[in-house]
matplotlib code that plots the C-alpha trace (Angstrom):
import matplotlib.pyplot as plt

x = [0.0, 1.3, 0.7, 1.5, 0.3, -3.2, -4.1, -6.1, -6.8, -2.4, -3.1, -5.3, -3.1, -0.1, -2.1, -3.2, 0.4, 1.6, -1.0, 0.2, -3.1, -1.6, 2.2, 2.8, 4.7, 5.6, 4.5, 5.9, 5.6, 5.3, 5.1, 4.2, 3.2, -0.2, 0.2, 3.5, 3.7, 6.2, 7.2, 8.0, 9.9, 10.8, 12.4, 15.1, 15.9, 17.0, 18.8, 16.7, 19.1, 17.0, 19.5, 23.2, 25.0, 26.9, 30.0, 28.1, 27.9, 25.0, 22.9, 21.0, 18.3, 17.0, 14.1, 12.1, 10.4, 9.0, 6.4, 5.6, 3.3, 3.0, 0.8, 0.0, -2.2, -4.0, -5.3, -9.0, -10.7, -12.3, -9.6, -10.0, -7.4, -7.9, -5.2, -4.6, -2.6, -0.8, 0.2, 1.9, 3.1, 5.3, 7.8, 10.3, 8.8, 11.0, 8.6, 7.9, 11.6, 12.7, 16.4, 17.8, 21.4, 22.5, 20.8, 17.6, 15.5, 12.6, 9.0, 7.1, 4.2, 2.4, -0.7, -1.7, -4.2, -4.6, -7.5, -8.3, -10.3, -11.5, -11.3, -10.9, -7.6, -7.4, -9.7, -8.5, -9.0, -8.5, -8.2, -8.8, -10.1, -6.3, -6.1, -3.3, -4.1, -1.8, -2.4, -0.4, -0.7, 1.2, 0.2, 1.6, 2.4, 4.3, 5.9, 5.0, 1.7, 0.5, -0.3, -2.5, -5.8, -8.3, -5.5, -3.2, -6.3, -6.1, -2.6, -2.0, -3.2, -3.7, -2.8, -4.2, -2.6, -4.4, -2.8, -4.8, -3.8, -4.8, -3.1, -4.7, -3.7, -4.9, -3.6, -4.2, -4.1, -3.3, -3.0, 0.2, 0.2, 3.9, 2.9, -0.3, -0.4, -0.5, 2.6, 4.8, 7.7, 6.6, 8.6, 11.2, 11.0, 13.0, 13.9, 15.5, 17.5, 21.2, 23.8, 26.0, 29.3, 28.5, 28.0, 30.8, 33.6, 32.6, 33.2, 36.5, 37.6, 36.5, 38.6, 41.4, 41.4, 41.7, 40.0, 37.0, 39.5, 41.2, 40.3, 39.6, 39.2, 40.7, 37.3, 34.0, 30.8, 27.1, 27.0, 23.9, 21.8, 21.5, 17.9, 18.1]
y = [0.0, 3.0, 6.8, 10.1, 12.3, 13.2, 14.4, 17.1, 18.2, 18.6, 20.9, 22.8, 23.3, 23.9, 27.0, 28.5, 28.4, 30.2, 32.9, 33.0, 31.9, 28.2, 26.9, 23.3, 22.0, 18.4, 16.2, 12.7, 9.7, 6.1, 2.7, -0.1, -3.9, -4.9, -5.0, -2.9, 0.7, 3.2, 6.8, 10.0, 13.0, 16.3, 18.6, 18.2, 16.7, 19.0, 17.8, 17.2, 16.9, 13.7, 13.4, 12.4, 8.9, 7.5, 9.5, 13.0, 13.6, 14.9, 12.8, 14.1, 12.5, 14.3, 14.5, 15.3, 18.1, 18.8, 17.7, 13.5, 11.4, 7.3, 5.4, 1.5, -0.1, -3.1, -4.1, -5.6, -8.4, -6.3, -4.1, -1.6, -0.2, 0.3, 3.2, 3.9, 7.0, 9.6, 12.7, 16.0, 18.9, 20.7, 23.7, 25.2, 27.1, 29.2, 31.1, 28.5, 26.7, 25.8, 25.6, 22.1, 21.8, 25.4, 24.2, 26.5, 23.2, 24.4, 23.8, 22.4, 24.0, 20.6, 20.0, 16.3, 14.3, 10.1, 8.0, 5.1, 5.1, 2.6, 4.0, 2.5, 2.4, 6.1, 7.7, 10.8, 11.8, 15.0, 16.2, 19.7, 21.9, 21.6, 25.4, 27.4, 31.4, 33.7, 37.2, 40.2, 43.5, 46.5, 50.3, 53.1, 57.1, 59.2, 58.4, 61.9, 62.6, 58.7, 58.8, 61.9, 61.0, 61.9, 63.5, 60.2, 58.8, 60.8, 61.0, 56.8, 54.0, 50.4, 48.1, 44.4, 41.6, 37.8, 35.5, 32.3, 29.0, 26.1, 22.9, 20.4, 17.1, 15.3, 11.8, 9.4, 5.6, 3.2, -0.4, -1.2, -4.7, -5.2, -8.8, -7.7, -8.3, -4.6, -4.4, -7.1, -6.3, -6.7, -10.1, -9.7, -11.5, -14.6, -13.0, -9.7, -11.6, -12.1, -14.3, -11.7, -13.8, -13.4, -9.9, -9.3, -11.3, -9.5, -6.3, -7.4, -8.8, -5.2, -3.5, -5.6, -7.0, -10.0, -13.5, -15.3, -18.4, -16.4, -17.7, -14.4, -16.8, -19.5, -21.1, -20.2, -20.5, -18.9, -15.6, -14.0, -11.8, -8.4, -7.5, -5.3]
z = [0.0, -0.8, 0.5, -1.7, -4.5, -4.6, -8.2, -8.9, -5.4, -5.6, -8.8, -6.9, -3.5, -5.8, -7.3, -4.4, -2.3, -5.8, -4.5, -0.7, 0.5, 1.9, 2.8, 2.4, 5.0, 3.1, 0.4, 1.2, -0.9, 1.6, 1.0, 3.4, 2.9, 4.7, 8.6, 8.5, 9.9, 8.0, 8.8, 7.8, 9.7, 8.0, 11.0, 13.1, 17.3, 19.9, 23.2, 26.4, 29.6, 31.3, 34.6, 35.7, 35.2, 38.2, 37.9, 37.7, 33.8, 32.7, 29.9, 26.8, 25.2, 21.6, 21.2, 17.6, 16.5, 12.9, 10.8, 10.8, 9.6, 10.6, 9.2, 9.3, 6.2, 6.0, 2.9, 3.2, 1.4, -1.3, -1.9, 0.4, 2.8, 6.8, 7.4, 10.7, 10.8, 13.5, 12.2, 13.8, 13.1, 16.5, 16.8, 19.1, 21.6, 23.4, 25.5, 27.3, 28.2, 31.1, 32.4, 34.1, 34.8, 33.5, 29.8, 28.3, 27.3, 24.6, 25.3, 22.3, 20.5, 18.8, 17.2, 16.9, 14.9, 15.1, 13.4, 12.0, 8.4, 6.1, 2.0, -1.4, -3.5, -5.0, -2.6, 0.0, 3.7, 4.9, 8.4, 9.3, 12.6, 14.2, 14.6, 16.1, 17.1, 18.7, 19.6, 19.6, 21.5, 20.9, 22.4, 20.5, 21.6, 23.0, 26.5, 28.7, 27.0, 26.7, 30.2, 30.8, 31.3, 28.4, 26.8, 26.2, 24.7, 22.2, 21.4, 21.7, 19.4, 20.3, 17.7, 18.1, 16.0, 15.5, 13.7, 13.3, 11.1, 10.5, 10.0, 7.1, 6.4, 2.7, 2.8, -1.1, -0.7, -3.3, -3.4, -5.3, -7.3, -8.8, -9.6, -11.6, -15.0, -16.2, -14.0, -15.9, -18.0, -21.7, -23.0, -25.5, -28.2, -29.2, -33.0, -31.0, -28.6, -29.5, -27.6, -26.1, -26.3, -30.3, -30.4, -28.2, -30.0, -33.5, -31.4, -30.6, -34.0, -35.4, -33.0, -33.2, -36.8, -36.1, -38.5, -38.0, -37.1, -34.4, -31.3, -29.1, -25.4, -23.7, -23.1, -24.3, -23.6, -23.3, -21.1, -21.5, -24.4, -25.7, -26.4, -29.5]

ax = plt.figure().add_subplot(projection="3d")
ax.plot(x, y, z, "-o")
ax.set_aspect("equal")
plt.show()
């Protein structure tokens, strides 16, 4: 089973990030037999001090941060695939680190998504409503005047900022048959197939101008075919 492309919806996406108006994080292509789980992680690790070993040092564990997608298929009787899938998307978040052993350890910002869906070779599943706001506060004006009553009012503007996303996830399944029949490599024919050792040995004689009778090995024999 295999996870990736998703057609014209990709057409679509790929037109409107030319416009601003979305930012796609990562387009991954998986594969995965029946009953086997495979993963994805575009991002990075950053260290986590997790305590001492017995002679004092400290020890660091990393931990991952990024964008990630797991998913395990199983391929049904009829043809259709149960994905159960885990997917994040997390970030550095500074504002909220924490020191342990004289280290500034991150906090992470993560938005999280994990189901389990039933769908038909070729058919997509999105996942939406993960949303992420932040707001921003500024006051503007001048320092003496911005505090007289009625007056600072006047003089002073507050500026308020929201910034609001929203994470979507589009995930294509397909079934993948290499041993189907539209999936074979075409036969070659017998009447294009030519004993390599023959074609090679007139190769040589050419180059080296040497006679038919000229014996070119020490032993010969059958090595394989070029297909013309």
């Amino acid at each position: 089973s295999g996870i990736g492309g998703i057609g014209a919806i990709g057409l679509f996406l790929n037109a409107l990030e030319e416009e601003n108006m979305i930012n796609i994080l990562a387009e991954p292509n998986l594969t995965a037999v029946s009953g086997e789980q495979a993963g994805f992680l575009a991002g990075g690790e950053f260290p986590v001090p997790v305590g001492r070993d017995q002679v004092g040092n400290l020890v660091i564990e990393f931990r991952e941060f990024g964008v990630s997608l797991n998913f395990k298929p199983v391929v049904m009787s009829d043809k259709r695939i149960s994905l159960q899938m885990n997917t994040e998307v997390s970030s550095l978040d500074f504002d909220n680190a924490i020191t342990l052993a004289d280290t500034q350890v991150p906090g992470l910002s993560v938005r999280r998504a994990d189901t389990t869906v039933e769908i038909p070779s070729g058919g997509s599943l999105m996942i939406a409503g993960l949303l992420q706001s932040e707001a921003v506060e500024g006051m503007a004006g001048l320092p003496g005047i911005r505090k007289t009553p009625v007056l600072g009012d006047l003089v002073s503007s507050k500026n308020f900022q929201r910034d609001e996303t929203e994470l979507v996830v589009i995930v294509t399944s397909y079934l993948v048959e290499p041993h189907a029949d539209e999936n074979k490599a075409a036969e070659v024919p017998a009447e294009q197939q030519r004993p390599l050792a023959a074609s090679f040995a007139a190769n040589m004689r050419r180059t080296f101008g040497l006679e038919e009778d000229d014996e070119l090995f020490a032993k010969s024999g059958a090595f394989g075919y070029l297909l013309d």
